[in-house]
C-alpha positions in Angstrom: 0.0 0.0 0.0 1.6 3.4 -0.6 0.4 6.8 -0.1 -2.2 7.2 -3.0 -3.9 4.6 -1.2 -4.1 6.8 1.8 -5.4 9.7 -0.4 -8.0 7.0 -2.2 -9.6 5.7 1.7 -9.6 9.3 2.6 -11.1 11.2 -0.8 -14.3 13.0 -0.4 -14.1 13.9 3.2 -13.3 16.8 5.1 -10.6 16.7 6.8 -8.1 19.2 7.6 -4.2 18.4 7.7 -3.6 17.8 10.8 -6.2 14.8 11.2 -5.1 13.2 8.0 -1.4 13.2 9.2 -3.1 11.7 13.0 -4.7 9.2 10.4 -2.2 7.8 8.5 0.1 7.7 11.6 -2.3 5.9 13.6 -4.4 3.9 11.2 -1.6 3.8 8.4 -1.5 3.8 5.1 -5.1 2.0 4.5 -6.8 3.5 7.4 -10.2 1.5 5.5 -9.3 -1.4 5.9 -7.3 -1.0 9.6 -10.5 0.2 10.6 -12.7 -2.7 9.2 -10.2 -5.3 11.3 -10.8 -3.7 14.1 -14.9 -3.6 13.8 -14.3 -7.0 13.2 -12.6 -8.0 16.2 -15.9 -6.5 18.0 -14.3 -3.1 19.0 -16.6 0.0 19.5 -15.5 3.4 17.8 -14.7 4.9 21.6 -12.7 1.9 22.2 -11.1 2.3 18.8 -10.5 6.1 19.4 -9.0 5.3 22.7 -6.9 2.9 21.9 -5.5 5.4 18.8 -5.7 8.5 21.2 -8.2 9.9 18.1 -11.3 11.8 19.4 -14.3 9.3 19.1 -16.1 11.7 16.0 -13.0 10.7 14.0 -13.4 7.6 14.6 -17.4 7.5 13.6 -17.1 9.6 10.8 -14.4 7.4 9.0 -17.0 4.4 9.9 -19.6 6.6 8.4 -18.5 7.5 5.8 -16.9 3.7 4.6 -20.3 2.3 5.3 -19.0 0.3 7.9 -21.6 -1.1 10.5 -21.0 0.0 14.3 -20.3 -2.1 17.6 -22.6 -1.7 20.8 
């Protein structure tokens, strides 16, 4: 994965520079499919956010806006 794969997860949303830099240095270079493995292993988006030191709305919008479903 290289950095246009950052820039293709990430197209369409509004994000300044500063939370696509905490992005890709937390999530990494595919911060979609980081994100999906974690949803999958049953984490909720505050857990996710803590564990990533991201604010929970990151977190939620990303989901959002990948159409990935949410854990209770």
């Amino acid at each position: 994965m290289t950095r246009t794969n950052l820039d293709q997860d990430l197209a369409g949303m509004s994000l300044d520079a500063e939370r696509r830099r905490r992005i890709a240095e937390t999530l990494g270079v595919a911060p979609r499919a980081a994100l999906s493995a974690f949803l999958d292993y049953g984490l909720s988006d505050t857990e996710i956010a803590g564990y990533h030191r991201l604010p929970t709305e990151i977190i939620s919008e990303l989901r959002d806006h990948w159409g990935l479903p949410p854990n209770a």
